[in-house]
N, C-alpha and C positions, 0 to 999 in steps of 0.2 A: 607259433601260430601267427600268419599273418594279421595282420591291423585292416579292416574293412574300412577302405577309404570311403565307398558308397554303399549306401545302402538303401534300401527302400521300406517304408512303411504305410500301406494301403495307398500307393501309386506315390506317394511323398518322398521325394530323394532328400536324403538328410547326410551332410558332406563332411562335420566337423563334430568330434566325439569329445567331450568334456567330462572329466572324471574328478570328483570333488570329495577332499576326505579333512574330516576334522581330525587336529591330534590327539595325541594319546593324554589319558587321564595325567593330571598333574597336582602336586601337594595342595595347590591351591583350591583344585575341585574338591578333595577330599576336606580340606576346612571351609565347603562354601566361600572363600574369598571371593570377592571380585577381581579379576585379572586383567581385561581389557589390552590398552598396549602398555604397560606401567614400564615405567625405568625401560623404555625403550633400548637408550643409550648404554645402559648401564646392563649388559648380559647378567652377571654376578646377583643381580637384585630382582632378575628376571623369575617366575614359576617355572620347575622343570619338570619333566617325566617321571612316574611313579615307577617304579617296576611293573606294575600292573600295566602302566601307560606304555612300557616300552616293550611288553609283550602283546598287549595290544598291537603294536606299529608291527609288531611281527607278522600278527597274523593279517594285516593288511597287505604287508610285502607278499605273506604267500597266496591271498587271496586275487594280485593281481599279477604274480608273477609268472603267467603264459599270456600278459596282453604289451602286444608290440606297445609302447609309450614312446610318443615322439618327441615328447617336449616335457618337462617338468619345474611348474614353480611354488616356493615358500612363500609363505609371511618370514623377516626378517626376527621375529618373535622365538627366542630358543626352543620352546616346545614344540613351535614347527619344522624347525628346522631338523632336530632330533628326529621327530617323526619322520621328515621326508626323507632323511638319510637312512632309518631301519626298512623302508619301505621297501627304497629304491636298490638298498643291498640283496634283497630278495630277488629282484627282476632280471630274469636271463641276459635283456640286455638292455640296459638301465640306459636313458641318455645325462646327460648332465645337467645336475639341479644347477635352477635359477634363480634368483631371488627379486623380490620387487612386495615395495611396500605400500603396491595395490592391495595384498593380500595382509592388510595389519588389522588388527582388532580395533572394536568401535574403540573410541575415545572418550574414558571414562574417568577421568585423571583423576576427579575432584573425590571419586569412592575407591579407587584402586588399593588395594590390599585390605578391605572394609570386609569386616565379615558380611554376606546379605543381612541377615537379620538385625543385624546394627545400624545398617543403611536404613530399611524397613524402618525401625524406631528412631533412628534422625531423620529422615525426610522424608515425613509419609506419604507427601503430598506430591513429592518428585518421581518414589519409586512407586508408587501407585500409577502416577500419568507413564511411566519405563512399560508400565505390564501391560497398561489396557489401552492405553492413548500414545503407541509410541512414535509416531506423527506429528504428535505434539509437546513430547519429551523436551525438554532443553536442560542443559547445564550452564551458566553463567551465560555467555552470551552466542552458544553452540547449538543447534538440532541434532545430537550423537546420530541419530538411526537417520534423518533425512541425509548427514552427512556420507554416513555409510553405502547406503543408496548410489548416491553418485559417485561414491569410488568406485562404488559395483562396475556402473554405469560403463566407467571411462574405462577400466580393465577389459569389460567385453567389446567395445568400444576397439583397442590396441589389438588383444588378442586374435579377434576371428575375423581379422584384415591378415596381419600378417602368419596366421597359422591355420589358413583355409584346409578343411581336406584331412587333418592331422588327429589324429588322438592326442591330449592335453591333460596331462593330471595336475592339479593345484590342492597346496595343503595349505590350509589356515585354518579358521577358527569360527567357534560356536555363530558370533553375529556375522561376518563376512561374508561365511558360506551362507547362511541365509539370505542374506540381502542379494547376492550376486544372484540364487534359487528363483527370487523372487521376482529382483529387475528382469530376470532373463522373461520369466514364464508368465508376467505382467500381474504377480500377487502384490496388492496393493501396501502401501508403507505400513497402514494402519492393522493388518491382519499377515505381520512380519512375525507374530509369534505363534501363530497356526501351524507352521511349520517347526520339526524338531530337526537337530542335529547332536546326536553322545557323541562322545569320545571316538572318535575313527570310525565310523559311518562312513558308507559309501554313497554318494548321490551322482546318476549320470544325466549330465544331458546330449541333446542333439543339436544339429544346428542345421538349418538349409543351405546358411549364405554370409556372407562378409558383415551381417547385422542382425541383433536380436528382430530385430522389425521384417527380416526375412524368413521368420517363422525359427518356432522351437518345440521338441519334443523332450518333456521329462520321461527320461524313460524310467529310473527308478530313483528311488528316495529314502536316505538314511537308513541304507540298509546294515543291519547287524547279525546276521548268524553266523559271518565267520568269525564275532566273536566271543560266542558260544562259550568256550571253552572257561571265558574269565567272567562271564557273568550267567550264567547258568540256563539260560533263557536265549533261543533264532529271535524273538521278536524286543525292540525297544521300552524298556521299564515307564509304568506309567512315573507322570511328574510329581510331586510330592502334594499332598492336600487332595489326591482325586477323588473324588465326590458325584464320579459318574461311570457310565458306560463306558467299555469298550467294543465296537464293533472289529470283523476281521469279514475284509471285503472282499472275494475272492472270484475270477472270473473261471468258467468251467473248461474243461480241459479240449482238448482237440479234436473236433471234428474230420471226415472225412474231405466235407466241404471249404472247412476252413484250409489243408493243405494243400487243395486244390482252386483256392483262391475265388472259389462261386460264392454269391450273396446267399444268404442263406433268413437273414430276416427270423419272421415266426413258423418257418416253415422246420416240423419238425425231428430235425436230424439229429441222431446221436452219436454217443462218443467214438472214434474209430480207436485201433487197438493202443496208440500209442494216447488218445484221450484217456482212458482206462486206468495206463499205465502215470501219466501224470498226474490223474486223482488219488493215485495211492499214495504219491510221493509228497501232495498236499497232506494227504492225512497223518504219514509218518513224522511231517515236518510241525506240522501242530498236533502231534500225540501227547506232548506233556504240557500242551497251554491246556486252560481249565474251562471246558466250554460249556456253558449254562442253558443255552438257546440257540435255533436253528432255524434259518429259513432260506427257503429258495425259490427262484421261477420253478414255476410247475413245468416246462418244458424238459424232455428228455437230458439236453447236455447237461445244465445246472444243475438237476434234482439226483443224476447219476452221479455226480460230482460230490454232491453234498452228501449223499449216503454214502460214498466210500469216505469220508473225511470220517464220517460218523461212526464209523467202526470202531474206530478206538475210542467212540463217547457213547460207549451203547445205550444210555438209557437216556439219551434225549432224541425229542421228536421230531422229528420234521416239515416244518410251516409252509404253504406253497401260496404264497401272490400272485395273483395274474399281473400286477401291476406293475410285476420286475420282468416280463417278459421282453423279449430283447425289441428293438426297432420292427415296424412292420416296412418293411422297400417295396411291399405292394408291386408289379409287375416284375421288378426287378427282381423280385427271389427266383431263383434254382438259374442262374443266369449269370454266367461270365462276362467280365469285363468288358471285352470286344464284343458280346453280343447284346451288352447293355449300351456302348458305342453305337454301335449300327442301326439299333432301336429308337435312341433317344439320343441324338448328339448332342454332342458337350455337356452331355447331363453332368455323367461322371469327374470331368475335369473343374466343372464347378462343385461336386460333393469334395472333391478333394483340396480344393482352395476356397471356398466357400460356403462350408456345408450348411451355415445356416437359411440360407438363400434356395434351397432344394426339398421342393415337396415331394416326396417318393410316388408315381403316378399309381392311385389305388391304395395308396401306403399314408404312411404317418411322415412330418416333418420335423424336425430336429426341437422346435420350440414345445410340439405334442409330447414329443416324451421327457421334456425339463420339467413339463406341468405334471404328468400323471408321477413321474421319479420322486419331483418335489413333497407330493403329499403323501406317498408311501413311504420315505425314508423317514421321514416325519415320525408317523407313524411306527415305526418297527424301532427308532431310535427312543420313542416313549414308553415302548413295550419293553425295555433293558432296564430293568432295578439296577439301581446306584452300584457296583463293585461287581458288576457281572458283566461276563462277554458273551456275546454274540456273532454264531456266524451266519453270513449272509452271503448265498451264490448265486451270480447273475451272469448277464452277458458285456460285450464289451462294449454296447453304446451306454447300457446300461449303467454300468459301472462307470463309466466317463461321465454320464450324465450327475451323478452322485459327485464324485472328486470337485469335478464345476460348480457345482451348487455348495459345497464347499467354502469358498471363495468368492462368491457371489459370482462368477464366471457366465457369459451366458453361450447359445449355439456357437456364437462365431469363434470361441478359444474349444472347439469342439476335440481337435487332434492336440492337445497339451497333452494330455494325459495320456500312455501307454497304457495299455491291459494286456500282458499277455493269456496264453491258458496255460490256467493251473498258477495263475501268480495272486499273492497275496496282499493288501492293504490294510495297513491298520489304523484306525480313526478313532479319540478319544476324546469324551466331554468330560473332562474332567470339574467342571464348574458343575454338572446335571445334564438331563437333556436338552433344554432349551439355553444354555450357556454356549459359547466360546467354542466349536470342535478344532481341535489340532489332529493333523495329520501325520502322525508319526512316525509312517512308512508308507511307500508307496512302489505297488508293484514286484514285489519282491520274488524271485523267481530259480533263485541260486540252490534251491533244492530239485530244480528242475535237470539241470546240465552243470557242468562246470565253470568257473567262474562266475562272476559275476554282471555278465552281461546277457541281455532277456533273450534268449535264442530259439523264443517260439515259435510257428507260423505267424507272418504278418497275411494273414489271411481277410478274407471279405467278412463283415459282419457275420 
């Protein structure tokens, strides 16, 4: 299969592919240790691969192994290394691993080999400021996580100068890959743990240009069903002490209009036959997650969507919000590009480089529906008792509007986030509802097509 050098998402040319995978479970995950980059020097004294862990790295290998990879680098760390080598033995035609100790684990010298709860009961005060204040973390005279940041930094920095245009797989670790997630997608120091990354999760991003500052799109986030097989469960385990909701965010499947790339807004179009067919595939793929509650735009695509999910949970009901009804583009719906062009110039080239700046004429603007998303998510995330999930189908400004607020993100990081149809997100407060949400997954779409790359319609609203 070739490697799509360019590609396009809602008029966005996105040039350089990033593929980011944590490694495989290791002895020291299994005794909660802290592992960090310990005995750097010393491989021998290094954490390694569990067999679990090394069949995990397996089914990563096979998970990526029809995507041409241009370039591939480690952490100098054994367990990634390990990893990147079962990975890349899978791939038809593997380039040759790299290594660079951009890709090393934060630096946590002073607890490494520490069991956490030991850590937790000697320094309550340090590993409390690690969970919630990690911004303001310090070790003797270090910022670990600020540190991390700027390694991020300088990697994306080197890499997408000299590997413009390329596919790029990078294996390291639990905090690296976040940080690197983060520096890219402009998720702040302090909300570094909002974001999850298990054991061999897939995260991809996008790139437009030789610099994060030239735009980036996550397209998907810590995805886990291809390893299914070793943990029982497509979707990422909640974290340990959760004490909240889980949401599962899901945008509705395929429109006619969407593959023919017309705006489509609140105007109400339903699912064509291959939307149909990927609400099934949503529903077969959360048939054994445990669903409690239901809600969706009252709009045909979404409420079509969410009842076919609902089949395999027959005895819950289905909730309908006008509130999660998608963007209104007001003149703009039932209308293609070139005739939204000739109508309104340069409207479009600003929704697509500056969508917060674009009041849809007749329609709603991008700040309208943060506000009205704001207080319905709100809302629907209060209405989830503690240990229950919820699913919730919407559309795809819709759902970006969600992921943003997230983050505290506002209009103008409007294109961060991917939605494809029929793809999945999972969001958890494990603190309650009004605590902390981490984002556990995002976008997740690999029950849709093969592999693991979102291969939906980049269609118009």
């Amino acid at each position: 299969m070739p490697s799509p050098k360019l590609y396009k998402d809602e008029g966005k040319v996105l040039s350089t592919r990033v593929v980011i995978v944590r490694h495989g479970e290791t002895n020291f995950n299994i005794l909660s240790k802290i592992q960090g980059r310990g005995n750097y020097d010393r491989p021998e004294l290094q954490s390694i691969l569990t067999d679990k862990g090394k069949q995990q790295a397996k089914l990563v290998g096979k998970a990526l192994a029809n995507l041409t990879i241009d370039v591939a680098y480690a952490s100098p760390l054994v367990r990634a290394q390990h990893t990147a080598k079962i990975i890349l033995a899978e791939n038809f035609n593997p380039p040759e691993l790299g290594t660079t100790e951009s890709l090393l684990e934060i630096d946590l010298s002073e607890w490494e080999s520490m069991i956490a709860r030991e850590v937790k009961e000697q320094f309550p005060d340090k590993y409390d400021r690690w969970q919630n204040e990690p911004d303001k973390f310090q070790l003797g005279d270090r910022y670990p996580i600020l540190d991390l940041f700027a390694q991020a930094k300088a990697l994306w920095a080197e890499i997408l100068v000299k590997y413009r245009g390329k596919t790029i797989l990078l294996i390291g670790h639990s905090g690296i890959n976040r940080a690197l997630i983060c520096s890219a997608v402009g998720i702040p120091v302090n909300l570094y743990h909002n974001i999850q990354q298990v054991n061999c999760a897939i995260s991809v991003l996008n790139f437009q240009g030789t610099s994060i500052a030239d735009g980036v799109q996550l397209e998907s986030l810590n995805l886990a069903s291809h390893l299914e097989d070793t943990s029982g469960s497509p979707l990422p385990p909640t974290k340990k002490n959760h004490n909240g909701p889980r949401l599962l965010l899901v945008r509705h499947g395929e429109t006619e209009w969407n593959r023919q790339k017309r705006f489509q807004g609140q105007i109400d179009v339903p699912l064509n036959n291959n939307g149909h067919a990927q609400a099934r595939r949503a529903s077969e793929f959360l048939a054994k997650i445990k669903i409690d509650k239901a809600i969706s735009s009252p709009m045909l695509r979404p409420k079509d969507t969410a009842l076919e999910i609902l089949n395999k949970h027959p005895n819950i009901k289905l909730e309908l919000f006008d509130e999660l009804k998608e963007i209104s583009h007001g003149l703009w719906e039932g209308k293609f590009e070139h005739e939204i062009e000739a109508e309104f110039p340069g409207q479009l080239a600003l929704w697509q480089s500056h969508p917060e700046t674009v009041q849809m004429p007749e329609g709603e603007n991008l700040q309208q529906v943060w506000d009205r998303v704001a207080i319905v998510w709100q809302k629907i995330v209060d209405s989830v008792p503690a240990g229950e999930t919820a699913l919730v189908v919407a559309h795809d400004a819709v759902n970006k509007a969600i992921l943003c607020l997230l983050f505290g993100f506002t209009p103008e990081q409007f294109w961060v986030f991917k939605q494809g149809n029929g793809g999945v997100s999972v969001i958890d407060y494990p603190q309650g509802s009004h605590g902390r949400p981490i984002l556990q997954s995002c976008n997740i779409t690999t029950h849709l097509s093969e592999g693991i790359l979102d291969r939906t319609a980049a269609g118009a609203l």
